[in-house]
N, C-alpha and C positions, 0 to 999 in steps of 0.2 A: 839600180834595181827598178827603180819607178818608170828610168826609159825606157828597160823591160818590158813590164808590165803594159803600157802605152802603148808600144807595136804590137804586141800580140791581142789585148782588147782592136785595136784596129785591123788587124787579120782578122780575129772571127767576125767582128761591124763586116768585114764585106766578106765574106762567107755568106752571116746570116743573108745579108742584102740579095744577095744573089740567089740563092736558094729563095727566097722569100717571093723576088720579083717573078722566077721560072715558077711558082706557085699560083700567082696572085688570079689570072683567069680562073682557076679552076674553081680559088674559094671564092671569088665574086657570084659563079655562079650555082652557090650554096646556098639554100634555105637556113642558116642559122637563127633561132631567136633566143640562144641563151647568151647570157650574160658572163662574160667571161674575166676572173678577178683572178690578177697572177700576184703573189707575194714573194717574198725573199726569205723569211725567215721564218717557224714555228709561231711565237706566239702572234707575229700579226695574221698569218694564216688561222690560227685559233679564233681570236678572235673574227674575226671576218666569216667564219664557219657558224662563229653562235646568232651573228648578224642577222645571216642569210637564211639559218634554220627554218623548213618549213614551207620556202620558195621556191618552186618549182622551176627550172631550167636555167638556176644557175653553176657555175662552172666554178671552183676556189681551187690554184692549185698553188703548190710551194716549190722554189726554185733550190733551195738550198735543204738538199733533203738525203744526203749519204753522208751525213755525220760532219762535213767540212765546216771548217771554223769560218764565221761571215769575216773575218777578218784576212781569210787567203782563198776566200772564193771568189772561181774564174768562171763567167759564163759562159756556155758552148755555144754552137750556132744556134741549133734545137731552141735553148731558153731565150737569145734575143729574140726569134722570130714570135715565139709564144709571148713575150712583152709586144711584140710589136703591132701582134693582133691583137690584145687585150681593147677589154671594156675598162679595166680600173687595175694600174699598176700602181703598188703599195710596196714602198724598200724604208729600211732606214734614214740616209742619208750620211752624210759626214765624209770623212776621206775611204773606206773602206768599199764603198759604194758610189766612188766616183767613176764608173765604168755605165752604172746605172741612167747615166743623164744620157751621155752615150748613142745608148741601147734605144731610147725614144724619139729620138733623133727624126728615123726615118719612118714611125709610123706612121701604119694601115686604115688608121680608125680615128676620122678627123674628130671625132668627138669623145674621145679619150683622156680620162681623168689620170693625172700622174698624182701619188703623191708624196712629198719627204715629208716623213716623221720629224726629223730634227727641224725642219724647219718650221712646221707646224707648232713645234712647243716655244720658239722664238726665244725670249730670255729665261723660259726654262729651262732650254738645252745648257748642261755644264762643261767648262772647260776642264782636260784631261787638269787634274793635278799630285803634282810630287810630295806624299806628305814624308816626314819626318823618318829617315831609316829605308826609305822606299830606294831600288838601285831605282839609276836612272836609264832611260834608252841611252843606247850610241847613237849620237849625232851624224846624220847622213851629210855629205861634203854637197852643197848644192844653195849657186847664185839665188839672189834673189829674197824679199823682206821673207821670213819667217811665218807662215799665217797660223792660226790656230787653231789644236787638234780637238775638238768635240769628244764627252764623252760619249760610244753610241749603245750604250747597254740601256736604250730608256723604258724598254722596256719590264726590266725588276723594279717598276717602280708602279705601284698599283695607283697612285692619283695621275700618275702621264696615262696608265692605261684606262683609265675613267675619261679622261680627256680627250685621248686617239681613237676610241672608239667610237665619239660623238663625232668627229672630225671624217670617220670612217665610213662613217651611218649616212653622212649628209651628202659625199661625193657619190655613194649605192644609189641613194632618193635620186638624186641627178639624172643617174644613166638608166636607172629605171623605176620611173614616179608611177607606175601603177603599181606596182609594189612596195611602196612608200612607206603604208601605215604598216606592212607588217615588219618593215625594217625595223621601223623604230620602235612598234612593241619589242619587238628581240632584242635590242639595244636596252631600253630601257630596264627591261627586267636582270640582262649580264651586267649593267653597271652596279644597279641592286647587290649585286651577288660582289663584284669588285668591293663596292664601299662597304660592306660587312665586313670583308676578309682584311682591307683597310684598318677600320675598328681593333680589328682582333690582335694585328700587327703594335696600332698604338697602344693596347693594355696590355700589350707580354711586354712592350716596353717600359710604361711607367711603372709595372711592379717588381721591374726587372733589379737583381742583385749589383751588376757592375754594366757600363752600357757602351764597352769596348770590346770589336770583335779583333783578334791578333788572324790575321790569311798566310800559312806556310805557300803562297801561290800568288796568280795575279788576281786584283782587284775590281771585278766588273759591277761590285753592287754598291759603287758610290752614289747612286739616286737611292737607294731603298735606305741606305745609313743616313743618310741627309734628311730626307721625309720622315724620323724618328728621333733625329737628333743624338744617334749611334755613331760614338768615335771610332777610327779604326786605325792600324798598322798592317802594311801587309810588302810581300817581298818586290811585287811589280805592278805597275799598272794596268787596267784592265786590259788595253790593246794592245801590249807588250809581247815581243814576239821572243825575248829572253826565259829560258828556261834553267840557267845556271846560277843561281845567286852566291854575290860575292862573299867574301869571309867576312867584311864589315857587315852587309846584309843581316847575315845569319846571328854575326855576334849582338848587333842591336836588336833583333825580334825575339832571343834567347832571353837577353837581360827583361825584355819588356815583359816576357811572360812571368819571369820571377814577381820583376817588379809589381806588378797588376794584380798578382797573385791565381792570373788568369790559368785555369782548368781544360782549356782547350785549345785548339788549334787548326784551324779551316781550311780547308782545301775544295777546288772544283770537281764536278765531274770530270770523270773520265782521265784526270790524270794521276800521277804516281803519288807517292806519297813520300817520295825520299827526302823532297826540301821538308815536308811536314816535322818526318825523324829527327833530320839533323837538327833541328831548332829546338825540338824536345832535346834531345839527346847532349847538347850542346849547354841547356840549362838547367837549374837547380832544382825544374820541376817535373822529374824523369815519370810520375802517374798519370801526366797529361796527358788526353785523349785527342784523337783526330777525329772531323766530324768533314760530312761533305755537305758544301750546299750546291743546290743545281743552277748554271745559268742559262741554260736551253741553248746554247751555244752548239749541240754536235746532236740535234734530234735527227734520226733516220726515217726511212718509209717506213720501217717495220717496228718502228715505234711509235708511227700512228695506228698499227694495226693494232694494236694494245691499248687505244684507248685515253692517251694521255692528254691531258688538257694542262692548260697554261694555269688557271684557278688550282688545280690538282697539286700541279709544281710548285706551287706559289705556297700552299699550305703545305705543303712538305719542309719547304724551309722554314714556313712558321714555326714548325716542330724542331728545325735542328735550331732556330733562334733561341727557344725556349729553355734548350738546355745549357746554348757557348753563352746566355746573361746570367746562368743562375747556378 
């Protein structure tokens, strides 16, 4: 599957290339002076929005923006060349975005900032892990040592996002220092707002009744349960491409909910609810409720037309936190 994936990222690489190069007189002889910041994902798009707020002729746009999971996004030719002319390309990183190094290869803009999140958090980025009851992936048949899968959800985690914002704020200054001081007023005052909602996070937690969440789903909020010191069970892991959980699966998340004497049961957005039932339905605690929390994993265009912010999403799960501790 992965050699797949590998020739077809290499098909559109020279698509873009080509398209790009039958281009490139035309935009050499373009007045541009805006600053042009391409993201991958919703919230560092977010952020980078509340960045720039207020600066005139800058560009933010998001590459992953019709609902697809960053986990099985393909870029077209369109999005390379738009990285390739960028002032400040901003992705994740990890295996899901190994298409993204790629992509910059042949850029336009010899003074272009790239940068990976995951690499930026250094020994904060965590390794995916198998807890207890969790199925496991099927093992793909392929030579070679083993390397290690990154978690790449880092962004539900509001102290990495305190941190990548600064990190954000300093590559903007870069590419454009006459605009400096009002970067970092707008920085400064969004992290304000991040480490309150941080705060808020840590006192629903210490007053919290039990500090196990159970996920009838997969598991992408292993940074925000970690930064709280919130145990969890849940049926798959965050990158997990399985959607069917096994009959041991279901039998140990049943028991654990007995056991725990836990009230609810987590699911993501946007998907079913049917592993949620059978877990209920399966255990001894048939009043249990289903609760979603959001992991900005499938935001569309038309759900930025609406207004939504990362801070927004963030306190929303505060609210369903609120209820699966208590």
């Amino acid at each position: 599957m992965k050699k797949i994936v590998s020739v077809f990222l290499c098909l559109v690489l020279l698509i873009g290339s080509i398209i790009l190069a039958s281009c490139s007189d035309e935009q050499n002889g373009k007045k541009n002076a805006e600053i042009k910041i391409v993201t991958t994902i919703f919230p560092i798009y977010d952020w980078v929005k509340n960045i720039t707020e207020g600066v005139d002729g800058v560009e933010v746009s998001m590459l992953i923006n019709s609902g697809a999971d960053l986990h099985s996004f393909q870029p077209s030719a369109d999005d390379i060349i738009s990285i390739q002319t960028s002032d400040v390309f901003i992705y994740v990183g990890g295996e899901s975005d190994e298409w993204a190094e790629d992509a910059t290869e042949n850029s336009q803009n010899e003074k272009q900032r790239t940068l990976n999140l995951l690499e930026l958090l250094g020994d904060s980025a965590k390794e995916e892990e198998l807890v207890e009851g969790m199925q496991g992936e099927e093992e793909e048949d392929e030579e070679g040592e083993e390397e290690a899968e990154y978690d790449e959800h880092i962004w539900l985690s509001l102290k990495n996002a305190d941190e990548l914002v600064e990190e954000i704020t300093e590559a903007i200054c870069e590419v454009d220092s006459k605009n400096s001081d009002a970067y970092k007023a707008n920085a400064k005052a969004y992290e304000e707002k991040l480490e309150a909602l941080d705060d808020e996070y840590e006192s629903c937690v210490s007053s919290a009744k039990t500090k196990t969440l159970l996920f009838g789903d997969r598991f992408p909020f292993r940074y925000l349960t970690d930064d709280y010191d919130i145990d969890y069970y849940a049926a798959f892991i965050g990158c997990s491409a399985e959607t069917e959980a096994s009959f041991e699966t279901v039998s140990f998340l049943a028991k654990k909910l007995d056991e725990l004497s836990l009230k609810y049961v987590i699911t993501l957005e946007g998907t079913e609810h049917k592993l949620a039932e059978t877990i209920i339905n399966s255990s001894k605690s048939k009043n249990a409720k289903i609760l979603t929390m959001n992991s900005m994993q499938s935001i569309t265009a038309d759900d930025l037309k609406n207004n939504i912010s990362y801070l927004g999403i963030m306190q929303e799960n505060l609210e369903t936190l609120k209820t699966a501790l208590n």
